[in-house]
N, C-alpha and C positions, 0 to 999 in steps of 0.2 A: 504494500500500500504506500503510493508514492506523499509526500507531505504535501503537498497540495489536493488531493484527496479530500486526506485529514481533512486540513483545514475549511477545505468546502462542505463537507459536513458540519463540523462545528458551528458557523453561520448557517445553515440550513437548519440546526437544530434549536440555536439560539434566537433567530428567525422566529420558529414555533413559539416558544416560550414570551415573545414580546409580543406576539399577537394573543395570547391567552389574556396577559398585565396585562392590554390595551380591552378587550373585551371584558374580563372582569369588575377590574376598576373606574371602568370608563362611568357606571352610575353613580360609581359609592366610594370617594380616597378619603373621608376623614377619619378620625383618629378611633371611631368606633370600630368601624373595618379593620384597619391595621392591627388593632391591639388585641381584639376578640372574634372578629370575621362574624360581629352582629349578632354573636351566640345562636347563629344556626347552620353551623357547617354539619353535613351529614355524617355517623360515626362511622360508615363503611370507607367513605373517602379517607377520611382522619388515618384510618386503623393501617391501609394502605400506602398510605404516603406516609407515613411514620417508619416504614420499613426501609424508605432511601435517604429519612434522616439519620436512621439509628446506625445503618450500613455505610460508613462513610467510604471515599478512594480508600482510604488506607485499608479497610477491611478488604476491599473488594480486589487488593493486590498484595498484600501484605498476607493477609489469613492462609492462600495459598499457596504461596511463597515459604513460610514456616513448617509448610507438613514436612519437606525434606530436611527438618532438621530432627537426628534420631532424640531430642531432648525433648520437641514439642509434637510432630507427628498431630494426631488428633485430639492434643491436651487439651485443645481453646474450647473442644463440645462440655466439657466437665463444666466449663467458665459459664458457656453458654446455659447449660441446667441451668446453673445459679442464678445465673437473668432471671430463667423462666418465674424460678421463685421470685425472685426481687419483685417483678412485673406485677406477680398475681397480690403481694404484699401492697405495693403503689395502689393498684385499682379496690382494696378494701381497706384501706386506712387512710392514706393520703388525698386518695382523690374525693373519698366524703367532706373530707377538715376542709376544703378547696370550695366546695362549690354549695358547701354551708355557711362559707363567710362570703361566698358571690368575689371571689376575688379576680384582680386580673394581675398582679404579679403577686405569686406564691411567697416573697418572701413579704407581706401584709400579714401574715399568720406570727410569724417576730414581732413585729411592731407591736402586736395586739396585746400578746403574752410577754415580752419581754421588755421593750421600751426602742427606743429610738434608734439609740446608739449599735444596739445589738440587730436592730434591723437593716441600717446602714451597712454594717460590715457586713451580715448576709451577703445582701445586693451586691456590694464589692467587692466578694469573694467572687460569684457568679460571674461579674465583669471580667476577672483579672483571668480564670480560668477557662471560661468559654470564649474570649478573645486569644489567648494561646492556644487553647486545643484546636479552636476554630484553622485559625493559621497556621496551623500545621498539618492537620489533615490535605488542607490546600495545597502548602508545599509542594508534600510529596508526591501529590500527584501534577501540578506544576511542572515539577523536574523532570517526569516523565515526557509532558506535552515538550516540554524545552528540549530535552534529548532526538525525541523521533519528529518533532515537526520544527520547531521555529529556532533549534542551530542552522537547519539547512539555509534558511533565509536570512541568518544574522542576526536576528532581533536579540537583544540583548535581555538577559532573566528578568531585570525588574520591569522591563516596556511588558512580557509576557503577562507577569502578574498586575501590575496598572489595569489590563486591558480584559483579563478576567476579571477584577473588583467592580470593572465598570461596568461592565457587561450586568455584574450579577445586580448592583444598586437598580442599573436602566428596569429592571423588570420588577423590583422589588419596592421600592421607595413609594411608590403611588397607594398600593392595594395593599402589602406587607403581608398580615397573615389569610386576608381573604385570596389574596393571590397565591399566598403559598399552600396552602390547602390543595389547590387546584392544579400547581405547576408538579407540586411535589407525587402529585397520584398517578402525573403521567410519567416523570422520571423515574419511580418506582417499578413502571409498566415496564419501561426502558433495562432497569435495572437486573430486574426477576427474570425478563425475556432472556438476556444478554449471559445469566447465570446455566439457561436450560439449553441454549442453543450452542455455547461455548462447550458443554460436553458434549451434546450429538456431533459437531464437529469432530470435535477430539477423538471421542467414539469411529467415527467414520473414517478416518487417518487412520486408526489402528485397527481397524477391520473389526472392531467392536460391534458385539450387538450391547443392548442392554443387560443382559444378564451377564453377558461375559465382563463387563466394565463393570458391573456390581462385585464378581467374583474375583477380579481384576485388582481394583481395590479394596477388598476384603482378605485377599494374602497376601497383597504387597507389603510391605517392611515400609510403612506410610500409615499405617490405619491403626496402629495403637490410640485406644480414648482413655483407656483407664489407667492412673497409675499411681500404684498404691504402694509401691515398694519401697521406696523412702522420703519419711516425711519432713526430711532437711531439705528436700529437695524443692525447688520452683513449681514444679510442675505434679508434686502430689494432690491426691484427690481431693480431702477435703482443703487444703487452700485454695483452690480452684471454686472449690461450690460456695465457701464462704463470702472470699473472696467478689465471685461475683454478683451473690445476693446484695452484698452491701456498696458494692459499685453500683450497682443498677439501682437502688434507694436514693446513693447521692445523686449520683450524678443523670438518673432520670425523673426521680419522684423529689428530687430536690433541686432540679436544674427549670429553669424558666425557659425553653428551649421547647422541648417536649411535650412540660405540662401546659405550655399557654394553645398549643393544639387540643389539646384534651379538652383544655376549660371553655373552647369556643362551640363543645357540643352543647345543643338545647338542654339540656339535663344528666342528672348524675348517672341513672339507668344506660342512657345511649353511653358518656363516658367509658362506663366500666365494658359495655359489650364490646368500644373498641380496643381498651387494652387488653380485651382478653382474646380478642381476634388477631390483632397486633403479635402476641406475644405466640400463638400456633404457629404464624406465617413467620417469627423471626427464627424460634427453632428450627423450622421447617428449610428454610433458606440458607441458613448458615451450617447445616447437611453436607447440602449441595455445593457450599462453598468449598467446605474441607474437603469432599470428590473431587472439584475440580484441582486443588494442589495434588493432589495424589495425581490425578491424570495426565498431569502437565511434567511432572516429575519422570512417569510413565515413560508419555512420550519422548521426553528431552532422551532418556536414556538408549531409548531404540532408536534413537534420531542423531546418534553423537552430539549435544546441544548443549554448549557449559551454561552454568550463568552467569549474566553479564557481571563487568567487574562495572566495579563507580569510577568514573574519567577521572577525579582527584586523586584518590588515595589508592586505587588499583585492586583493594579487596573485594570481594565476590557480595550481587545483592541480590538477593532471593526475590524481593519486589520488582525484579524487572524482569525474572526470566516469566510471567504472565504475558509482560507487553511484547516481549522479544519474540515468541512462539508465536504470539499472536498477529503480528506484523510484517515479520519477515520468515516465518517456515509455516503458516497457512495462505489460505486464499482471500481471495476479496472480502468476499460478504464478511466470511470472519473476523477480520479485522475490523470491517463497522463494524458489529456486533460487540466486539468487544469494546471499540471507540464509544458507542452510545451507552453500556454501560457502565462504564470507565468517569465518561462525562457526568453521566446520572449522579451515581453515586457521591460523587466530589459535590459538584453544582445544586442538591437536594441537600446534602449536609451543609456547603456556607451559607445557603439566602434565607435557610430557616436560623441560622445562628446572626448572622447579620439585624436580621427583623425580631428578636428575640434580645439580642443587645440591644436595640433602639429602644424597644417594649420596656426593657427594665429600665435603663434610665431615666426615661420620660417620666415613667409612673414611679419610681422608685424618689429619682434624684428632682424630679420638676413636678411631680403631683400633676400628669397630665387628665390622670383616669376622672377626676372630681369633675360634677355634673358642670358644675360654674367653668371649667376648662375643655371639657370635652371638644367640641365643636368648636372654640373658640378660632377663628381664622389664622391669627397668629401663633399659637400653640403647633397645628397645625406646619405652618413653614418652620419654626423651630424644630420641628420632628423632624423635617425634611435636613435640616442642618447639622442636626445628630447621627442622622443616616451616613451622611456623607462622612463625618469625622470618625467612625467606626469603619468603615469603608477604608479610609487612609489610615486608621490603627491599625487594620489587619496588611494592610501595604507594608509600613516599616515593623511589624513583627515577625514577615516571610522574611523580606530583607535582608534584617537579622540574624535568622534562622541560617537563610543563603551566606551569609559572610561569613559565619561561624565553621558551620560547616566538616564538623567532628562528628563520626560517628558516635562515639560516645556521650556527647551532646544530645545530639536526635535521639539515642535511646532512651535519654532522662526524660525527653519532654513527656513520655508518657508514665513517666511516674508524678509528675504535676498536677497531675488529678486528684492520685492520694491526697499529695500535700496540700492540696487547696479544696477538696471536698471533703476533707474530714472535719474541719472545723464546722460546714455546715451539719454532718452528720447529728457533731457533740450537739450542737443548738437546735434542730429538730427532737434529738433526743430527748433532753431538759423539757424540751417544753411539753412534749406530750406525756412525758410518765412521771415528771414532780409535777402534780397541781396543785400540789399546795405549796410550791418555792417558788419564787422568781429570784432575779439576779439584780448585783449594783449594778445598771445598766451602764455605766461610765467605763469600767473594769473587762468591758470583755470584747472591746477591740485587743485588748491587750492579754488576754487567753487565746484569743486567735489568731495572733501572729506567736506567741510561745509554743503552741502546740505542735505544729508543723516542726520549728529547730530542734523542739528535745524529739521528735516523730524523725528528723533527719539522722543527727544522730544516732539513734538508736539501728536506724538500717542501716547506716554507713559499715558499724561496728558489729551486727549482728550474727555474722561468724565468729567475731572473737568471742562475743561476750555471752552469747547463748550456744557455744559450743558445736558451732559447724553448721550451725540454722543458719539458712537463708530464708530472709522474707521478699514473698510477692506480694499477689494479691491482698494479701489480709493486712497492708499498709496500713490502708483506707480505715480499717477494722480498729487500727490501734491508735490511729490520730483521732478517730471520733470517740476512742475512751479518754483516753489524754485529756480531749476539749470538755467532755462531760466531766469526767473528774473536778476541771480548773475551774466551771460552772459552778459545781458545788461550793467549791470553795469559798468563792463568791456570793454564791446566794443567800436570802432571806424568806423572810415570812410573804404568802402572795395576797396580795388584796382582792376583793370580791371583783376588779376589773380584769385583774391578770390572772385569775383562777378559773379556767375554763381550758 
């Protein structure tokens, strides 16, 4: 697939997408649409298009990319369990507390119960981390789009990413979450297609039927899921399930991302039937995923096909040999196919994180959601000015990212989450299971930036000091005890305002 190809698809695809924003928004861009999509988006759309936010690029090249390593193989399904609980946890406790205070950003449930200060730093938490994770998922798929299409032409990495941020603003800024509802259901379509056609391909290369690629990778030395045999280890079972329950609590049932989709259904009944719909079709998909790194692995093997190394540092990157198979040792169609979902995946993950950080500020930091502000005209172009300045935050955080440019770097950013959604953990914690404490609300910005250092610490040092234990997943686990702990410490007796 020649890079101009590409790139005429790309335009072709993002074409689509501006004609949706133009038809959508075209009755309805004030700040009701944007923020809640008018509390009547339907839950089956919801539940679908949540499947190409949760699946971001990096899942969709990364997840299969790690099967050929003999450490993770089919580890990530164990992880994935733990979602599935986390999810069904969110849809019967979080999403009630939600749509019993009528809220439109999730952290108003702080505010209420713990005071100002502890709400702010919520909010601030969710900026600081959904704007790096945000820009990083980008990234790396960026780097990708930079390697096979736009070195050919010279353009230089940050014109690339400029021209993606603008892209994604031009379709977003107007309609926000009533357009994302709708963009995100068809880039999902995109996404699930691109996942099922990408093995029949593969299949069909290797003279697979279906049962044979079933059997295929089911005794390849790729499909190990369970692993229970040491629990020092990363990739044991129960860190894995824990692990992911309580990842999926922060960083979905406590990310304003996610649940400002949720809250825009007419009611909590439709809500819940979409995460629980959501949550069939994520396990169900991310199956499929770990198939397809087994397949690709497969074929690389019978195909003499290394993996590509990184142009800087010359070591071998597992997230490329996806794009590499796909673009230069299949055919046409497969290479769109994998382009469109490649694109999907990436482009569903920033415009809902994009509109989601606009969402919390406004309402968080400007009190835009109040009736007296709502419609207000001006409020309005203000939203439109905060779009753009998150738009160019996520610009110099790639940047960034691009300048740095250490593997070892990149690998941290995804322990970033721990350290910046555990403090929200400890603060949902408190507030739902002490009812009768509240906190000095002055005191726990300052719990929540301590939490995280002695949380670093501790993983830094956690082979020496816990005797060969390595911690993963259960980071997350142990900065939201931490923060619940330093709560208590802090707390008092709760008044009839904040005891609920």
């Amino acid at each position: 697939m020649t890079p101009f190809s590409i790139l005429s698809l790309i335009v072709i695809y993002f074409g689509i997408l501006f004609l949706i924003s133009h038809l959508v928004s075209k009755k309805d861009s004030g700040n009701e649409a944007f923020f809640k999509a008018n509390k009547n988006s339907k839950w089956y759309l919801v539940a679908f298009g949540m499947i190409g936010t949760a699946l971001s690029g990096v899942t969709f090249i990364s997840v299969p990319g790690e099967v050929g390593n003999p450490e993770n193989q089919f580890k990530y399904f164990q992880f994935v369990i733990g979602n599935a609980i986390g999810f069904i946890i969110i849809a019967k406790v979080l999403l009630p507390l939600y749509y019993r205070m009528n809220l439109t950003s999730i952290y108003g449930y702080i505010e209420q119960r713990l005071g100002t200060y502890s709400y702010k730093t919520a909010a601030t938490i969710f900026l600081i981390s959904r704007t790096i994770g945000s820009a990083f998922r980008l990234y790396l798929v960026v780097i990708v789009l930079q390697r096979y299409v736009f070195d050919f032409y010279h353009i230089p990495f940050a014109l690339t990413v400029l021209i993606s941020l603008v892209l994604i603003f031009a379709y977003t800024y107007r309609g926000g979450l009533k357009t994302i509802i709708i963009t995100d259901t068809l880039q999902t379509f995109f996404l699930v297609s691109s996942v099922f056609l990408t093995i029949f391909f593969i299949c069909n290369s290797l003279d697979y039927s279906f049962f044979e690629a079933f059997e295929a990778v089911k005794t390849s030395h790729y499909s190990k899921v369970f692993f229970f045999e040491d629990a020092m280890k990363g990739n044991y079972f129960w860190k894995q399930i824990f692990g992911g329950i309580f990842v999926t609590i922060a960083m979905v049932g406590l990310d304003q991302d996610l649940m400002q989709k949720n809250l825009s259904c007419a009611n909590i009944g439709e809500a819940q039937k979409n995460m629980f719909t959501f949550t069939g079709i994520f396990v169900i998909i991310n199956i499929f995923f770990l198939s397809v790194g087994a397949l690709l692995y497969i074929y690389a093997n019978k195909n003499g096909i290394e993996i590509p190394t990184d142009l800087v540092s010359g070591k071998p990157r597992t997230d490329l040999l996806f794009p590499e198979i796909a673009f230069h040792h299949l055919s046409l169609f497969p290479a769109i196919v994998f382009l469109l979902g490649l694109t999907a995946a990436t482009f569903a993950t920033t415009d809902s994180a994009l509109t989601a950080l606009t969402t919390s500020f406004c309402v968080d930091f400007l009190a835009m959601d109040k009736a007296e502000n709502l419609d207000n005209p001006n409020n309005v172009m203000n939203r439109h000015y905060v779009h753009i300045g998150f738009s160019f935050l996520l610009f110099l955080v790639i940047i960034i990212f691009n300048a740095i440019n250490d593997a070892s770097v990149v690998s941290m950013i995804f322990k970033i989450a721990s350290y910046t959604y555990g403090p929200l953990l400890g603060l949902y914690a408190f507030g739902l299971f002490m009812k009768s404490k509240t906190v000095h609300d002055r005191l726990v910005p300052i719990i929540c930036l301590i939490s995280p250092a002695i949380c670093f610490l501790i993983s830094s040092n956690s082979a020496l000091l816990l005797g060969g234990y390595v911690i993963d997943n259960e980071l997350i686990i142990i900065n939201g005890m931490i923060t619940f702990i330093g709560l208590l410490l802090i707390s008092k007796p709760a008044t009839e305002q904040t005891q609920f």
